[in-house]
C-alpha positions as CSV (number, residue, x, y, z in Angstrom):
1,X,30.5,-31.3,-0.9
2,X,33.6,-33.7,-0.6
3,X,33.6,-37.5,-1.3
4,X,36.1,-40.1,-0.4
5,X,37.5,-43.0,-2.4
6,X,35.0,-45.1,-1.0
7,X,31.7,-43.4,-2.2
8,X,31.2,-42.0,1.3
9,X,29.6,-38.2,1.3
10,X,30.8,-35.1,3.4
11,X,29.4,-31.9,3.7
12,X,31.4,-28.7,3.0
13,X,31.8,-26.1,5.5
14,X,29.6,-24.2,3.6
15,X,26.5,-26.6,3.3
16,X,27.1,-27.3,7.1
17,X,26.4,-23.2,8.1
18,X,23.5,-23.1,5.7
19,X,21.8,-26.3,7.2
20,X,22.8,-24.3,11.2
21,X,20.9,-21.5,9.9
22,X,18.0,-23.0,8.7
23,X,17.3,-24.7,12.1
24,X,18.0,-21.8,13.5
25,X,15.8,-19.7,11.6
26,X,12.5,-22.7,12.1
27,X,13.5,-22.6,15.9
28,X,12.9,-18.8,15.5
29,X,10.0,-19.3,13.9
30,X,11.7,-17.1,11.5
31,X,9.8,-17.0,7.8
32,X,11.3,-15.9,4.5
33,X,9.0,-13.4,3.2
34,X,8.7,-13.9,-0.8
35,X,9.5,-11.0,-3.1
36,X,7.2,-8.1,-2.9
37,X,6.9,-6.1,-6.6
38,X,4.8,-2.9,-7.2
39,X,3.5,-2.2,-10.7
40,X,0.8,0.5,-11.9
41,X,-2.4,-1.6,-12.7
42,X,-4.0,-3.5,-15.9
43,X,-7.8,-3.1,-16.2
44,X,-8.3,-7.0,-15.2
45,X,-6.5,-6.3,-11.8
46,X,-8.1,-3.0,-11.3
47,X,-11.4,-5.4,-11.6
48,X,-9.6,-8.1,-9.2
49,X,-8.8,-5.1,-6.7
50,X,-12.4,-4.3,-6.7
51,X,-13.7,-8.0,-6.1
52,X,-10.8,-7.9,-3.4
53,X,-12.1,-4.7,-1.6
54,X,-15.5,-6.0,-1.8
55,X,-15.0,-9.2,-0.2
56,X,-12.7,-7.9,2.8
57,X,-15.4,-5.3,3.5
58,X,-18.0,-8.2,4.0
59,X,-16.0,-8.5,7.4
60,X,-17.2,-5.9,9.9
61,X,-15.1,-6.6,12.6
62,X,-12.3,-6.5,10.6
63,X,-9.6,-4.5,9.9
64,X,-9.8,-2.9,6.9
65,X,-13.5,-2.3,7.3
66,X,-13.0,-0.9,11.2
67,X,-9.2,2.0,9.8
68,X,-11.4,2.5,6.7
69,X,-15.2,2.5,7.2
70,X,-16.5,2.6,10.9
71,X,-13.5,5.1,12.3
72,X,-14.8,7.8,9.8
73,X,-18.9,6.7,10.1
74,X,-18.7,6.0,6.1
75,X,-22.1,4.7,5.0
76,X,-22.0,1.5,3.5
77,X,-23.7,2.7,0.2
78,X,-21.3,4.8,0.1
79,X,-18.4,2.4,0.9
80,X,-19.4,-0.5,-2.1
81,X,-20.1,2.9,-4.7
82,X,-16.5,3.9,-3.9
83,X,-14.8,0.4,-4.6
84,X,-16.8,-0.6,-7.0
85,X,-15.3,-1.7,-10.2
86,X,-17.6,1.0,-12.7
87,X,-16.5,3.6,-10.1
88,X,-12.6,2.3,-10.4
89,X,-12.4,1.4,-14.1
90,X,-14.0,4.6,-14.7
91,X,-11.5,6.8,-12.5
92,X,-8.6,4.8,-14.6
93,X,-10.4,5.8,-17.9
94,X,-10.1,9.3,-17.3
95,X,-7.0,9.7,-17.1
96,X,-6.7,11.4,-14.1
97,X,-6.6,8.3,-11.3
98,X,-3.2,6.2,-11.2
99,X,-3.3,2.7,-9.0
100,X,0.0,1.2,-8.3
101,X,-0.5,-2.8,-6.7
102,X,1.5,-4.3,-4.7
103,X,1.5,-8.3,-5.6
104,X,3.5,-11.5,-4.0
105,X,3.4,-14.5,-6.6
106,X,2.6,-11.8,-9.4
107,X,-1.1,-12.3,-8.9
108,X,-2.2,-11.6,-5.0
109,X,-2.9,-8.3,-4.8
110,X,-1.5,-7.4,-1.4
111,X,-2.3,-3.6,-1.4
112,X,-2.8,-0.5,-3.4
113,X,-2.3,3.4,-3.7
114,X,-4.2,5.8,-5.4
115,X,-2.6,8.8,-7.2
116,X,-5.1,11.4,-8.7
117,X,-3.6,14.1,-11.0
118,X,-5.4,17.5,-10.9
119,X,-3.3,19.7,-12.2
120,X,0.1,20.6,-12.7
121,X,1.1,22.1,-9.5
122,X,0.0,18.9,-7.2
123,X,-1.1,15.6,-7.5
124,X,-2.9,14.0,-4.5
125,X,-2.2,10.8,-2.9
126,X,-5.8,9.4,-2.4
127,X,-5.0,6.5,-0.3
128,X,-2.6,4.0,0.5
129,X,-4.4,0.3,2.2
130,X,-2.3,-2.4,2.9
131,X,-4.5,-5.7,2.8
132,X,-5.0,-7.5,6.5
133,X,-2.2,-9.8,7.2
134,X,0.4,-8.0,5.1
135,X,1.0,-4.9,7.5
136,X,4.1,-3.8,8.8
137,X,6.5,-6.0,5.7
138,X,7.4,-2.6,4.4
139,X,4.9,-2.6,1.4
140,X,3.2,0.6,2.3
141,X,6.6,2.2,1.6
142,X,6.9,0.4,-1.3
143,X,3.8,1.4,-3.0
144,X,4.7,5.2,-1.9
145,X,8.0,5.0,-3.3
146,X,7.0,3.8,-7.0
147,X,4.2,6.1,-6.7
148,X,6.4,9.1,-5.7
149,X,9.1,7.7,-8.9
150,X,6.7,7.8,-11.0
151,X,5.4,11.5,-10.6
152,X,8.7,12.6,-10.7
153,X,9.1,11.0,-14.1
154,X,6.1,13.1,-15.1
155,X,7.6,16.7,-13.7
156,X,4.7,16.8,-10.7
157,X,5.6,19.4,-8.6
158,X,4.6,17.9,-5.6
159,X,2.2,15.5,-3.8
160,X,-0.3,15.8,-1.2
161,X,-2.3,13.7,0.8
162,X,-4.4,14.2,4.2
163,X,-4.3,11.7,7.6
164,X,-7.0,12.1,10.4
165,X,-6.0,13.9,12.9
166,X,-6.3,10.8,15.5
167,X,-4.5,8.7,12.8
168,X,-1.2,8.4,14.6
169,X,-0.1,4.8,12.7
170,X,-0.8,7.1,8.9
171,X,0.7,10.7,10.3
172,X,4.0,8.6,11.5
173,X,4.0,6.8,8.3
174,X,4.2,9.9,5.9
175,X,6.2,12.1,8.4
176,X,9.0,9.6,7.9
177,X,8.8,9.3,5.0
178,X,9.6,13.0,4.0
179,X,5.7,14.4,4.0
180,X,5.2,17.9,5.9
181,X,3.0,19.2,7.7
182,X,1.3,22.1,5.7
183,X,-2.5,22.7,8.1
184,X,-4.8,21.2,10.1
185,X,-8.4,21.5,8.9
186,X,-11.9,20.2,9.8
187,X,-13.7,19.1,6.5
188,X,-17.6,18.5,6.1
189,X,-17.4,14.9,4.6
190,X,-20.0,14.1,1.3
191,X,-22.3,11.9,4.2
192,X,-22.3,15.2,6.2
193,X,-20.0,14.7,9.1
194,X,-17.0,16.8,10.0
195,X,-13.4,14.9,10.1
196,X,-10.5,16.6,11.4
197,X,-7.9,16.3,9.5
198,X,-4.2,17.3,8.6
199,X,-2.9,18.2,5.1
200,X,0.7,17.2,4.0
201,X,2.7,17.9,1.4
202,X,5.7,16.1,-0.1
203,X,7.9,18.3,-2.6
204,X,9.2,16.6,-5.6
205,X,10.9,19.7,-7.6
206,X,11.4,23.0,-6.9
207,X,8.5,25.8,-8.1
């Protein structure tokens, strides 16, 4: 900013480029996304996650019900047991189920992953859901990267995880990010219906 004798303002060069590119930017229709952080869960926000779940779920046509429930034939019952907070809080109290969140604001939970330790060879990669209307801002990578950091840290040989077969979106998603392909296999699901699926492995240290 430079002013004259007279009291009479001028922008600096600098002020003047940052004003262009703000115009330019709303012309775009161009939106600064706010800061994404990932952090391994506190029981209150493993009971917010659940309330979150719930609530999207409610929605049949939508998204996360449709990827999650309808494409596999998931009975509901089974569906609110799963996500229910007794059935999260108690995973978490065993020690053996890790969630990372993903938040924007530090308190809307924006997705999650689920890591489940079984035993010292491999842990397994339960899921990964990234809440409607937050898909494709890099947060699914983000959640797989503090989850993969975080098994490192506690000498896990390796972690797996399995896609559907006809899951192209989730197979491209973990193929890029360094997963292999170890089988395909067709597994009888606790509601009784076969789902092909394809078993990857991601190799943190060697055995």
């Amino acid at each position: 900013m430079r002013t004259t004798l007279d009291g009479t303002y001028f922008p600096s060069q600098e002020e003047m480029l940052q004003v262009m590119r703000t115009i330019t930017n709303k012309q775009r229709g161009c939106v600064q996304m706010e800061p994404v952080t990932v952090r391994k869960s506190t029981k209150d926000e493993i009971k917010a996650l659940s309330r979150k779940i719930e609530r999207l779920l409610k929605d049949k046509n939508g998204k996360l019900y449709q990827d999650n429930v309808a494409k596999f034939g998931v009975p509901e019952e089974y569906v609110k047991k799963a996500f229910s907070e007794e059935v999260l809080m108690d995973a978490v109290r065993s020690g053996k189920a890790t969630f990372y969140l993903a938040f924007k604001n530090r308190d809307e939970i924006l997705g999650f992953a689920q890591v489940i330790e079984g035993n010292s060879t491999a842990v397994e990669l339960d899921r990964i859901v990234v809440f409607p209307g937050h898909e494709r801002m890099g947060i699914g990578t983000k959640l797989l990267k503090r989850a993969i950091a975080d098994q490192k840290r506690k000498k896990a040989k390796s972690i797996i995880v399995t896609a559907g077969r006809d899951e192209a979106h989730a197979r491209a998603f973990y193929e890029k990010n360094g997963f292999k392909k170890v089988k395909e296999e067709v597994v009888k699901s606790s509601w009784g219906k076969d789902i092909p699926l394809i078993l990857y492995r991601f190799q943190l240290r060697c055995t």
